[in-house]
N, C-alpha and C positions, 0 to 999 in steps of 0.2 A: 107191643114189640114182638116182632116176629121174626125168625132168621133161622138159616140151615146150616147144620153142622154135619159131620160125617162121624163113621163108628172104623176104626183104623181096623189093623188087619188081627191084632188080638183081643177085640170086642171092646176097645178106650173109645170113651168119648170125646170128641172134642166140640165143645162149644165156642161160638166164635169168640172173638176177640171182643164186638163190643156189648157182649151178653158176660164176657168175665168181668171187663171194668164196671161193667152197670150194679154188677153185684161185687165188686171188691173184689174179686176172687186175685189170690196170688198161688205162685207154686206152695205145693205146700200144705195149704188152705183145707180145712178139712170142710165136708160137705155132707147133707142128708139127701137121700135117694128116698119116694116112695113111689106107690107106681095109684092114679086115681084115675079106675076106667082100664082106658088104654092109653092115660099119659103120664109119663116119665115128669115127677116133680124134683124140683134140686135147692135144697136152702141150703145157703152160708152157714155154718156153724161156727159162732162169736167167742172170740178167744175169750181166754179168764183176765184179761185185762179190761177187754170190752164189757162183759158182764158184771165187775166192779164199777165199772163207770155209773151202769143204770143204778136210776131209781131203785129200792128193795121192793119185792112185792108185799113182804110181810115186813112188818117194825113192832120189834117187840123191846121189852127192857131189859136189863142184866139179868134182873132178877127172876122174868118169867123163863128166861134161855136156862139159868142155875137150876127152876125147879124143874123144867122138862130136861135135861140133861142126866137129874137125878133121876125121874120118874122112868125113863129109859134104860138106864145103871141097873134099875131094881129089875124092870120087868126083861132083861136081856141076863139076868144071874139067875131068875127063876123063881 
């Protein structure tokens, strides 16, 4: 998918319209910019609702959260 947008007159981008629906994008919408090369890359950045939905990458048990939570307490006191 390929398509032209324009850079408005205070250096905003705008990407078309079906480059925002393809990606979800709403007002609002926060977004990541990196630049690879000489191209402009743009990801969706997934609300905190979205990222409770996924899968966890890590599953641990109460009890291993309770010992690193301490182990962290100790070593951020000193």
């Amino acid at each position: 998918m390929e398509y032209e947008g324009i850079v408005g007159s205070k250096n905003e981008l705008y990407p078309p319209k079906k480059i925002r629906e393809k990606l979800g994008l709403k007002p609002g919408q926060k977004v990541k910019f990196r630049v690879e090369g000489d191209k402009l890359v743009v990801e969706r950045v997934p609300s905190v609702e979205e990222l409770l939905e996924q899968e966890p990458l890590v599953k641990i048990t109460l009890e291993e959260q309770l010992r690193e939570r301490h182990r962290l307490s100790r070593l951020l006191e000193g």
